[in-house]
ZAMARGU-4260 file (C-alpha; in steps of 0.2 Angstrom, whole numbers, plus 5000, padded with zeros to 4 digits):
<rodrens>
0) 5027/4970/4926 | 5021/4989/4923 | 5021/5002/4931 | 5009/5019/4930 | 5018/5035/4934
5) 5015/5043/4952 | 5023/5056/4947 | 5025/5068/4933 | 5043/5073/4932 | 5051/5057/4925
10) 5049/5044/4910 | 5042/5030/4924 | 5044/5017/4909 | 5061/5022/4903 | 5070/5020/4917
15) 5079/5007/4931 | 5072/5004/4948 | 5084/5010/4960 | 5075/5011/4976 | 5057/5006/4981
20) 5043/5012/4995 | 5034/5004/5002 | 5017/5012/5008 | 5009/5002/5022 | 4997/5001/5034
25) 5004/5006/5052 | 4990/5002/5060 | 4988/4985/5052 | 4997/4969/5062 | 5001/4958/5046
30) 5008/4975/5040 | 5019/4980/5053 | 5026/4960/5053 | 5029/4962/5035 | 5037/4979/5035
35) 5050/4975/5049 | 5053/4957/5041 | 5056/4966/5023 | 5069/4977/5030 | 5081/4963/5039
40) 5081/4957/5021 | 5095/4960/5011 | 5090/4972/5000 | 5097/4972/4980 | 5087/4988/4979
45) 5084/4999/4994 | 5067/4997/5002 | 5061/5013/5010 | 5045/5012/5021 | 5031/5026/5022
50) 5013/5027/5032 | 5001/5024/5016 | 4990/5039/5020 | 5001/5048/5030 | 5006/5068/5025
55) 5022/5060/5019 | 5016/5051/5006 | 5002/5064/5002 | 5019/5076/5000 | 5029/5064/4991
60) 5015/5058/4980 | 5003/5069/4976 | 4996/5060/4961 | 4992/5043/4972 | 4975/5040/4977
65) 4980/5039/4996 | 4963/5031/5001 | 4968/5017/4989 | 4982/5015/4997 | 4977/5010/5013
70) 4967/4995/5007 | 4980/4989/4994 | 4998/4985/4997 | 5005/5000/4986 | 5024/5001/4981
75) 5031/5016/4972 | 5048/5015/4962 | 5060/5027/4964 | 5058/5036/4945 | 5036/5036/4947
80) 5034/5019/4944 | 5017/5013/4953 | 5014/4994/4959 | 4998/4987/4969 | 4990/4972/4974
85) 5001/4957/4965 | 5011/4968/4956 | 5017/4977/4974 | 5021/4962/4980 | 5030/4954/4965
90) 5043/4971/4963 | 5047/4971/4982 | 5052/4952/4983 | 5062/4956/4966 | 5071/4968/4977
95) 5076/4956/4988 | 5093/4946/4987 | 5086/4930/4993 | 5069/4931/4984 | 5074/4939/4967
100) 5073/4922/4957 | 5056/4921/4966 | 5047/4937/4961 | 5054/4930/4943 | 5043/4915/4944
105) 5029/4923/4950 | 5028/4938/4937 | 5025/4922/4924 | 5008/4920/4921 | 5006/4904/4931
110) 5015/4913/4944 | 5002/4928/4944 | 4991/4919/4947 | 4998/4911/4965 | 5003/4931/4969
115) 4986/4935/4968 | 4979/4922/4975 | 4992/4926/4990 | 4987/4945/4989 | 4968/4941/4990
120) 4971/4930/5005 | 4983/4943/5014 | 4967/4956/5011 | 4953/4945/5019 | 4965/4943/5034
125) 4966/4962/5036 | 4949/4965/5032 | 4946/4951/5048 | 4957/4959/5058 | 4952/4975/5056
130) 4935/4971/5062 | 4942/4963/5078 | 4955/4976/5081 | 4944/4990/5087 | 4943/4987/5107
135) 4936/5002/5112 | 4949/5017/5108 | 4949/5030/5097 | 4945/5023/5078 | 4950/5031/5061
140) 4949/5024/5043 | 4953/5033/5029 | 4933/5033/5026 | 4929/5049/5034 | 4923/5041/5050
145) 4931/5042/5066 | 4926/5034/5084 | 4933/5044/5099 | 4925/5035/5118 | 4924/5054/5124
150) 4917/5063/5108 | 4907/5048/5101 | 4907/5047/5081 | 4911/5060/5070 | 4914/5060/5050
155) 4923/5072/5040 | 4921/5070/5022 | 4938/5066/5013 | 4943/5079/4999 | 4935/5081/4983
160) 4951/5085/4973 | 4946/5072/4957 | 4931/5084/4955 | 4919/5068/4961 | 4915/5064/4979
165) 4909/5048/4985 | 4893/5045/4992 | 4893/5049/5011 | 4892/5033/5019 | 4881/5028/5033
170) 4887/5019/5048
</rodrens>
């Protein structure tokens, strides 16, 4: 399992894994769930937890592609080392004292297979979810869009930093 450097101040590949963050979705139920059942885990290696798409993780990793984060599980090592989807899930059971053997299993290729077959589920769930959870408050999604009941809909494009911005999408 590889990683890709969120950072550029470290040799990502060169180095151990001692602490882990996790980015996740706050507004997200099967995240929230996840995050407070990871962290009365014993941990081998410390999990920290951070709002994917908040200013924190914009501040701590600038490099990321924040918007990304917040559809994929993302999971960022301690020396730059980035994980998502599978992979994400595979490094924060492996930090994990009662699922370490676990993660080992599913980083074979057989046992790839079954973590992404598991990630895939988990994100059809969201993406359910997230079309049921809106119930008449305010809405924002890292898409530009935003539903306030007083102000109607609003979208404010997302920053062009990359040099290329995406298509304005049409609700």
């Amino acid at each position: 399992m590889t990683g890709t450097p969120a950072t550029g101040d470290r040799d990502a590949t060169g180095v151990p894994v001692l602490g882990l963050t996790v980015l996740y979705d706050p507004r997200c139920s099967l995240c929230a769930f996840l995050k407070k059942w990871l962290a009365g885990q014993a941990q081998l290696v410390p999990l920290r937890f951070v709002p994917a798409g908040s200013e924190e993780a914009a501040r701590s990793y600038p490099r990321l592609d924040h918007r990304a984060t917040l559809d994929e599980i993302t999971v960022v090592g301690d020396a730059g080392q980035v994980y998502q989807g599978a992979a994400a899930w595979i490094v924060t059971l492996w930090a994990l004292r009662e699922y370490r053997a676990l993660a080992h299993r599913l980083s074979t290729p057989t046992g790839a297979r079954l973590a992404r077959g598991a990630t895939l589920a988990a994100a059809k769930w969201r993406e359910a979810q997230s079309r049921r959870r809106w119930g008449g408050g305010a809405y924002e999604w890292g898409d530009g869009w935003s539903y306030d009941p007083v102000a109607g809909w609003t979208f404010e494009p997302p920053a062009c930093d990359s040099g290329g911005c995406p298509a304005v999408p049409s609700r």
